[in-house]
N, C-alpha and C positions, 0 to 999 in steps of 0.2 A: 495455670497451665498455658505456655505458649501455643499462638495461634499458629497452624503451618500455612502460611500466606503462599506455598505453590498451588494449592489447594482452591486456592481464588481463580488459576490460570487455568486456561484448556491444557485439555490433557489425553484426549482423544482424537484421531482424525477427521470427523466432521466438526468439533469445536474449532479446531481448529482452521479447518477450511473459512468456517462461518467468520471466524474474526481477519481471516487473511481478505476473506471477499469484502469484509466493511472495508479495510482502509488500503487494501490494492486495486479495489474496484477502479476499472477505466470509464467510468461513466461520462466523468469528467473529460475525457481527454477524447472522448468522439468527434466531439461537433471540430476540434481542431485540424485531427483524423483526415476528417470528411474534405474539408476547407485542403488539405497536404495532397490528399490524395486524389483532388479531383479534376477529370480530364486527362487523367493516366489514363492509359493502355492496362490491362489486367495482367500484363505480365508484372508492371514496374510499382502495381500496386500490392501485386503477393510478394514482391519485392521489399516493401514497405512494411508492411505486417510482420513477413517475417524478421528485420529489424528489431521492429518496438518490440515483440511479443519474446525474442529471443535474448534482446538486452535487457527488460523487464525480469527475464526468468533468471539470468545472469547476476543483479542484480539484488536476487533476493534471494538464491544459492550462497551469492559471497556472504552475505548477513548472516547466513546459518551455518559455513563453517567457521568462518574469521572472525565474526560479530564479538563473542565473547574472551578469542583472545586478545581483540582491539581494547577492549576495557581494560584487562586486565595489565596489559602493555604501557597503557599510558594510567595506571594505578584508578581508574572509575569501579566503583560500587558499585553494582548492579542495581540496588534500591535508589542510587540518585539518578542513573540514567533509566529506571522506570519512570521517575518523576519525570526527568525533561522528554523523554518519550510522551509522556503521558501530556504532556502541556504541547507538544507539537502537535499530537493530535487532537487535541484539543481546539487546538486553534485551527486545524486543517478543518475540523468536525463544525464549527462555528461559519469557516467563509461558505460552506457549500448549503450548512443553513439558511444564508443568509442567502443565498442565489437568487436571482430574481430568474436567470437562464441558463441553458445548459456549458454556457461557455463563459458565466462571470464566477466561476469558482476559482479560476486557476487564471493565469496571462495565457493572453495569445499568439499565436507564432507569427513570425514577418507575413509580408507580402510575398505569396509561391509563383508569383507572375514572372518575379526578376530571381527565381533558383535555378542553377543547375541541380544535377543528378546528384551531386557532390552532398550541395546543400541539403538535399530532400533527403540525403540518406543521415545527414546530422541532425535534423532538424526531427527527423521518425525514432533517433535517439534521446534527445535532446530540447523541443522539453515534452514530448508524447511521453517517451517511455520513463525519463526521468527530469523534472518530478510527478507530471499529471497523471502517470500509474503506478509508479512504483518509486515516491519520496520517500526523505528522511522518516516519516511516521510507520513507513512500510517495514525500511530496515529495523529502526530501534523495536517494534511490535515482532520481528524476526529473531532478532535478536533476546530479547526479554522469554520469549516462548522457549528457546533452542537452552537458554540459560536454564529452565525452570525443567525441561527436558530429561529427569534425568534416570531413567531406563533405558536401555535399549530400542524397546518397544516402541517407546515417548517417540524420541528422536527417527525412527522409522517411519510412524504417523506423520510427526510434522515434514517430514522429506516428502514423503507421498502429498502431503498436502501444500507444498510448495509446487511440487509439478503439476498435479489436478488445476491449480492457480493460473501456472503458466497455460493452460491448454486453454485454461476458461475464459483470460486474457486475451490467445489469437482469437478464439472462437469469435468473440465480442467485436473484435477487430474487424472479422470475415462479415458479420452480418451487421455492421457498423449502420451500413446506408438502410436495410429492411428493419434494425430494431428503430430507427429513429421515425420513418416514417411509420411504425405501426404506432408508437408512443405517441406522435407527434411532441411539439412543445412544452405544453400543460406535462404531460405524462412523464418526461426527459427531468423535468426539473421535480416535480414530486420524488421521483426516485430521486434524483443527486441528493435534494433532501432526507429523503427516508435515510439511506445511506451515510448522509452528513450525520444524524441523529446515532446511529450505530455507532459510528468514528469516535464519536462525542465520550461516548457512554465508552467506549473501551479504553480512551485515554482516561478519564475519570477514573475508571477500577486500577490505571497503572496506579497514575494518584496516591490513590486509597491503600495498594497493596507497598509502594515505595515506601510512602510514610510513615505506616503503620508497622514498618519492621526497625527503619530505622529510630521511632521511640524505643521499640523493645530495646533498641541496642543501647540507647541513652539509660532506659530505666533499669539495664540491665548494671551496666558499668558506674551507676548511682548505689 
């Protein structure tokens, strides 16, 4: 009896939130955040937020409706692009492991001494919002879900839980400077880890679920 490997994948609205917060989390992209935004005026930093958190949500809408006609367009399987999904996160899930601090997970942005307004508003795109919150691991993990989606219902959950994302994204944004100082340092990189460790584990299950379909398909046509 074939295994039904969607069965592996969230399939409920908080599962799915839970796997969108492992690898959309901006944890990483605070301390950059802080470093962009600071010495603004709080106009030019809601300014800012709104930005990232609105390009972020942008971002991960286009994944869930085009996602799977992009595969399909350029003839990709959906079990090979769990795989390299699954190795991108993987490897995302490995550097934040690896963190020694809250801002050696990702690169960091220029020097914001020598921006204009211009710049500050590419750069809250660019690489805040994409990739340090909402990278390739984000879309292909958007994508693999929206594929596996396949009720009505499904696909209603995870839309709600794409926007709950986007709001948890500004929110994170807004209290950028108060979570950092209550975490301090120690606390800032335990979490990017804890989180690196999630990422880890949910590209592994793509892994496991890609692979494990694409034998069926070999032993089937054996």
């Amino acid at each position: 009896m074939a295994l039904n490997h969607d069965l592996l994948l969230p399939s409920t609205f908080q599962h799915y939130l839970l796997g969108l917060f492992a690898v959309a989390n901006n944890f990483p992209a605070i301390e950059p955040f802080l470093t962009l935004s600071e010495g603004l005026p709080n106009r030019q930093v809601c300014r800012v937020i709104t930005l990232t958190s609105f390009s972020s949500l942008l971002i991960m809408l286009g994944a869930y409706f085009i996602g799977t006609a992009v595969l399909q367009f350029f003839g990709i399987g959906v079990s090979a692009f769990q795989i390299a999904g699954g190795l991108l996160l993987g490897a995302s899930g490995l550097k934040m492991l690896n963190a020694t601090a809250p801002g050696d997970s990702h690169e960091k942005i220029c020097d914001v001494s020598q921006m204009d307004m211009g710049q500050m508003a590419s750069s809250a795109i660019v690489p805040i919002s994409l990739p340090l919150t909402t990278g390739a691991g984000t879309m292909s993990t958007i994508t693999v879900y929206a594929n596996s989606a396949t009720s009505f219902n499904q696909r209603i959950e995870l839309f709600a839980a794409i926007l709950a994302m986007g709001l948890i994204i500004a929110l994170m944004f807004v209290f950028a400077a108060r979570l950092t100082l209550m975490l301090g340092h120690v606390g800032m990189t335990v979490l990017i880890k804890v989180m690196g460790l999630f990422t880890l584990a949910i590209g592994i299950q793509f892994i496991v679920t890609g692979s494990s379909t694409i034998l069926e398909q070999i032993q089937f046509r054996i």
